[in-house]
N, C-alpha and C positions, 0 to 999 in steps of 0.2 A: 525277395521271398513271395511266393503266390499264396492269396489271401484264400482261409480256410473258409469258406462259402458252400463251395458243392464238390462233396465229395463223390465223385463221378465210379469209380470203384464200387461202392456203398451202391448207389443206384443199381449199378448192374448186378449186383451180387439180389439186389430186392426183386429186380424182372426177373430175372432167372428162378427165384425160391416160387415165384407168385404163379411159375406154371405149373405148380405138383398144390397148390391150396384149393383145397374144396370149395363147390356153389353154398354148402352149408357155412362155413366158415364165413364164405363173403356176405350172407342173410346176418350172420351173428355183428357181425361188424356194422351190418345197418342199422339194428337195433341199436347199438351203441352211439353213432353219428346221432340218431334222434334222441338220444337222452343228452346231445350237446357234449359228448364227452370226447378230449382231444383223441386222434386216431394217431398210431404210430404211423411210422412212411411204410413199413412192412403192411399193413393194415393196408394203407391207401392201395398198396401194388396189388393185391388181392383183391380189391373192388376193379384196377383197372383189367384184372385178367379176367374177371369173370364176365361167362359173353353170352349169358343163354335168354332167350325173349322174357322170360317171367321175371327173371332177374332189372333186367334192364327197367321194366313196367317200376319193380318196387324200390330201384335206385330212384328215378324220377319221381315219383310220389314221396320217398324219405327228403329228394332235396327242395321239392317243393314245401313241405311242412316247417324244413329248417328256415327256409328265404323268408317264408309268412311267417313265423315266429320271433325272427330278428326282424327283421326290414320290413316287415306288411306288405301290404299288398301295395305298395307304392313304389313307380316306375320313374325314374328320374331321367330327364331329356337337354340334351347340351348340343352345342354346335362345335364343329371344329373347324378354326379360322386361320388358312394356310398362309404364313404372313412376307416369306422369303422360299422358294426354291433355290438360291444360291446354296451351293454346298463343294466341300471339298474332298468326298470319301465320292469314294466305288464301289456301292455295296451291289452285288450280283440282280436281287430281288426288287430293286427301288426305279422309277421312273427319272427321280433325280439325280442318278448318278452323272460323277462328273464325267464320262466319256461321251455324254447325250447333246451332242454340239448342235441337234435341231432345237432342242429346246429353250422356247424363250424365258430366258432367267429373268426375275422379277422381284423386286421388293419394293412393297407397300411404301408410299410416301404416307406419313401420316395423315394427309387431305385424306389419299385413297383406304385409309383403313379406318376414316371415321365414317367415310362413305359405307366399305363392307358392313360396320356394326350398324349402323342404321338401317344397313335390310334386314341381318339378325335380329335387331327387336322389332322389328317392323313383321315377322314372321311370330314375334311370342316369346323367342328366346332369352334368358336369364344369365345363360349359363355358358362360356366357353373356354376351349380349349385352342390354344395359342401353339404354332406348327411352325419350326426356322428348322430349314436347312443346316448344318455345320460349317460355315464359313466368317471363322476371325475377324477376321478384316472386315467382312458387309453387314454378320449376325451379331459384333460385339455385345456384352454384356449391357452397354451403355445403350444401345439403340434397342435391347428386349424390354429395357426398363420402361424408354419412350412409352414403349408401344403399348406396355401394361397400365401406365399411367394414363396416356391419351382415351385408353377405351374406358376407364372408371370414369373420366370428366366427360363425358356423353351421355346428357339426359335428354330426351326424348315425350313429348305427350302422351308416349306409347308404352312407354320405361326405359330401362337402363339396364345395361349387365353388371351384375350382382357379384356375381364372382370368374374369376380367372383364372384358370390353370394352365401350365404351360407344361410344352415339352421341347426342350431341347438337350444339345447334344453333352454328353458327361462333360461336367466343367469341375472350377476348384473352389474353395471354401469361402473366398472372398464374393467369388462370382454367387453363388449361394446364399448369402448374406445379402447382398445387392435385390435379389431376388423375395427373400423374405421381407425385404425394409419396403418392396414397392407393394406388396398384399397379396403375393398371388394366393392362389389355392392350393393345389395338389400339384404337387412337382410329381410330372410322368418322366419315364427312361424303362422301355424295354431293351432288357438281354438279347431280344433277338430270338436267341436259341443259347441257351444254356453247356451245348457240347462243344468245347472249344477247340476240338481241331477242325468241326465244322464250323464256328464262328470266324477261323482263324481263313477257312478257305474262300467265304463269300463278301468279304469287308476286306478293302483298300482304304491306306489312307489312315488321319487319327483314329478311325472308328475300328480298325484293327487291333487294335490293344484290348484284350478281353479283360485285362485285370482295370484296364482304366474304366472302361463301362461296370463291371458288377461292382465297384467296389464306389462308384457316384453315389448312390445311394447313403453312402455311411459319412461322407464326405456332406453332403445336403442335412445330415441330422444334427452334425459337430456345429453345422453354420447358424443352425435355428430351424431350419425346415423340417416341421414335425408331422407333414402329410406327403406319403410319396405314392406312386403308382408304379407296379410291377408289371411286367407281361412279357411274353412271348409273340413270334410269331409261328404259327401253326403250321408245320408241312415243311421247314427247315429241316427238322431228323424228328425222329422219336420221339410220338405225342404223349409216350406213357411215360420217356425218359424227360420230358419238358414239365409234366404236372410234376413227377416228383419232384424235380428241380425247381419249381415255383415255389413247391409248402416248403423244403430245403431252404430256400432262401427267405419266403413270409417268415419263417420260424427262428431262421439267423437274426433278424434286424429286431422282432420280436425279443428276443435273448439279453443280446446285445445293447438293444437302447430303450427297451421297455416297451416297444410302438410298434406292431405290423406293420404290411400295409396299407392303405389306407382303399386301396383299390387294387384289382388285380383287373388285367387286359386282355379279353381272347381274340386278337385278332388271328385271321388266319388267308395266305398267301392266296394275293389275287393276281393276275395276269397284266401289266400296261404299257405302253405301245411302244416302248424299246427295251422292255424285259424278257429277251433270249432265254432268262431262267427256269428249267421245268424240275419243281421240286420234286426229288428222289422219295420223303416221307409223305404223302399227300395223305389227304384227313379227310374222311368218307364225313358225310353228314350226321350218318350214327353215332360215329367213333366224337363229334364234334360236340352232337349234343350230349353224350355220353363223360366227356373232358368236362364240359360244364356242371354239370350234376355232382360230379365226384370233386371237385373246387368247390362246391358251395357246399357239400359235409367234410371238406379235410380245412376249409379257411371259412367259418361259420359266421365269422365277425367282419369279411372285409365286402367293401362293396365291388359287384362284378360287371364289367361294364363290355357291351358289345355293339360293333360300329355297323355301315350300312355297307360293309363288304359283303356282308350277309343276304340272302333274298329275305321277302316277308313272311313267308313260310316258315323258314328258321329261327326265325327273330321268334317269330309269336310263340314258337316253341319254347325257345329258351330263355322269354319271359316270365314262363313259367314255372321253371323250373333251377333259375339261380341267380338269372340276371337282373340287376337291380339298375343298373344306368345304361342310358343308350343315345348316340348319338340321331339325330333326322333331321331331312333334307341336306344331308351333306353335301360339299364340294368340296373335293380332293386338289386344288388347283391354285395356287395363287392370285388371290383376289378374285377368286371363283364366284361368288356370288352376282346374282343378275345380269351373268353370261348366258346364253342357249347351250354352252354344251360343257365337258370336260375334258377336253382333248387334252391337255397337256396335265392331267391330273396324274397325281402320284401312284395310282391304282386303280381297276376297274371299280365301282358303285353297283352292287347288286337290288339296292333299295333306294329307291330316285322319289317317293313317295311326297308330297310336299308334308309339313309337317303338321297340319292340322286332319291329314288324313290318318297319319300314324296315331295321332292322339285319339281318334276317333276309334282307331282299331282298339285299341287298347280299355279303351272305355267300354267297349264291345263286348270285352274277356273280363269285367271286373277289375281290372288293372288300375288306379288310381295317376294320372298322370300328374306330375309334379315337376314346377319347375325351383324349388325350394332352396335357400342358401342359408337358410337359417343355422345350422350349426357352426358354420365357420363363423358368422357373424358371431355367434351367440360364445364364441372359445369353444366350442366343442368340436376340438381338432386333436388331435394325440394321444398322449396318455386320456386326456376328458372322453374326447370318443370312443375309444376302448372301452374302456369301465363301462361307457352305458351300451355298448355293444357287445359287448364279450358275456355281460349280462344278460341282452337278451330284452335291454329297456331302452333301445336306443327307436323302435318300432310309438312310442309312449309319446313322443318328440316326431318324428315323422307322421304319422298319420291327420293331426290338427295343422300341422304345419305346409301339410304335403296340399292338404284343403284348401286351405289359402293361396297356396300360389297358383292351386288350379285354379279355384274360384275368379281370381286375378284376370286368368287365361281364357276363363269362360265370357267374363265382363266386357273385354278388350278385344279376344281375337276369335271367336268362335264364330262361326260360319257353318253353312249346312248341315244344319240339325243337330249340333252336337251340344245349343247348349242346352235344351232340355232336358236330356238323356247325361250330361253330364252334372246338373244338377241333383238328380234322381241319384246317379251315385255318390254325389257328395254328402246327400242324407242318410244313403244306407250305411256309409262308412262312419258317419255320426250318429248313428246308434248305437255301432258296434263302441263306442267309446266307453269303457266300465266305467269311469270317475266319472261322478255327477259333477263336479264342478268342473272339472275337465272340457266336457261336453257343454255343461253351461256357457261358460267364457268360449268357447270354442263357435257357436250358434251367433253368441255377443259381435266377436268378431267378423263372422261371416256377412252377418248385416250391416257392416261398418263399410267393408269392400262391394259389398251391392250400392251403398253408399257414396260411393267413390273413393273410399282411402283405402290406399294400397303399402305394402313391407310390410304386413302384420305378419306377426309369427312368437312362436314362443322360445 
């Protein structure tokens, strides 16, 4: 029996209604998003048909208000640490597919991946995201555990990663468990693309099974894992039939087990050096930042995160307007770091920026950069994160906390001129703090980390 997740019917029946609904309708419906109030998908489809310039101006200003209002002005930065290209699927779109006999398959001994984590905090980094290919036999459950373990026992004079998120390929409830018992973070698995007779035509291999992939996620909640990450990939099919099938599914698991997601993922299709694949949906820039904006008023509470497939351009756009996490300085490659280049990476890099230039940027824009772990440390993972997000006070918690880990970042890693100017905003963002005691302790702390101690957080 196929698990009732996305009723594909329903979608099309909502684009088709959403071409006869008014620019007035779609304004009513903004006012709404900004008093925080859930949007039907009919709703949502009506924001994505409407396409006129003026419109578009007060979509982005309604989803900027929303991101500031939940998440602040604080911009969260991770790395992604590619740890096996061995893989057993065919998927049309990926570098690593298995018919790519030039590429050299590779998995981290763990000498070589305490070596990668050592250039990650050596660069500032807190925070990563852990990347296996689908292969049984070399990615077992037992060697992801290794590996999540070996990078937590790696301290550094420079620091430590904090926290760990992985993503690999849909597994089962044991392998799940496993997964929870070693700490990670955020269990990722995107759908890909949501329409499954085109899921079913670009994936060979386990990863062909559309009901084994959508339905990981519920399998990962039964085991303990109560933070997951959604996404898509962008320019598979229909980016308006993709967002609805995103809130479609936030809203199932939401349902279902009390917990959205924790994250949602805009990647969107890049070109890499044995991918023949020319996607048929391609996603104009507009239409991209456009996707983003209307995610962050139809999923108000989850956090949005966008990788350096992206140019800078984009990025800083859609900094502004939804995206709350972002990956810098990536490398797309196996054991990519403190190589010259990415040839064998899994996709083109549109943002090659080192990462204390992005943080600079960002500082630039008012943007608070953070490398911050405190709520997972702190339980505020699941049902806990919800509550203070879905409220609208989880921003209460991020902004003194988001301080610190900058401050941390300023102390240690700052380089050309950034820490002036990035102290300067770490005062302005501490006066925006309304609770006097808040902002008290807050000052208290700052001086502790000028000090030298550092994992302060609330």
């Amino acid at each position: 029996m196929k698990p009732d997740i996305i009723d594909e019917q329903n979608l099309y029946r909502i684009m088709e209604e959403a071409e006869n609904s008014s620019e007035d309708a779609a304004y009513a419906i903004l006012e709404k998003a900004r008093a925080k109030e859930a949007l039907g998908l009919d709703e949502i489809g009506a924001l994505l048909n409407c396409d006129s310039p003026g419109f578009r101006d007060a979509l982005f200003n309604a989803a900027s208000e929303i991101k500031n209002e939940i998440y602040g002005e604080r911009l969260v930065f991770f790395a992604p640490l590619y740890v096996s290209n061995f893989c057993v699927n065919d998927c049309a779109y990926c570098n690593f597919h298995s018919r790519n006999g030039d590429l050299k398959r590779k998995r981290l001994t763990l000498l070589e991946l305490e070596a990668q984590t050592e250039i990650l905090i050596a660069m500032g980094h807190k925070r990563l995201l852990l990347e296996f290919g689908e292969d049984p036999a070399r990615n077992g459950i037992d060697y992801v555990v290794s590996v999540i373990e070996k990078i937590y026992s790696i301290k550094k004079a420079q620091g430590n990663i904090r926290r760990v998120n992985v993503n690999i390929a849909a597994s089962e409830r044991e392998d799940y468990r496993k997964l929870k018992q070693a700490g990670i973070g955020t269990y990722q698995l995107f759908q890909e693309t949501y329409h499954r007779l085109t899921y079913e035509k670009l994936h060979r291999g386990p990863k062909a099974d559309y009901d084994r992939q959508i339905t990981a996620y519920s399998r990962a909640f039964e085991a303990g894992i109560d933070d997951v990450g959604l996404g898509v990939l962008f320019g598979l099919y229909d980016w308006k039939f993709e967002v609805l099938a995103l809130v479609a599914h936030a809203r199932y698991l939401d349902k279902t087990f009390g917990v959205g997601p924790h994250t949602i993922s805009v990647p969107r299709f890049c070109h890499a050096q044995t991918v023949n694949y020319q996607p048929e949906y391609r996603v104009s820039d507009e239409d991209f930042l456009k996707l983003i904006a209307i995610l962050r008023l139809a999923v108000p509470y989850t956090g949005m995160i966008l990788s350096t497939r992206e140019s800078p351009q984009i990025r800083k756009t859609a900094f502004k307007i939804g995206i709350s996490q972002a990956s810098a300085n990536s490398a797309a490659s196996c054991g990519g770091y403190g190589k010259p280049n990415n040839e064998e990476a899994q996709f083109e890099l549109h943002d090659q920026r080192p990462l204390y230039e992005v943080v600079s940027g960002a500082v630039d824009d008012k943007l608070l950069p953070s490398f911050c772990t405190a709520c997972y440390r702190r339980g505020r993972t699941g049902e806990s994160f919800m509550a203070f997000s879905k409220a609208g006070e989880i921003h209460n918690f991020c902004r003194p906390n988001g301080i610190f880990a900058f401050a941390e970042y300023l102390e240690d890693f700052a380089r050309n001129g950034i820490y002036d100017k990035g102290y300067a905003l770490i005062h302005f963002y501490i006066n925006k703090i309304e609770d006097e005691d808040t902002r008290r302790r807050t000052l208290a702390r700052l001086e502790e980390i000028r000090q030298g101690k550092r994992d302060l957080y609330f």
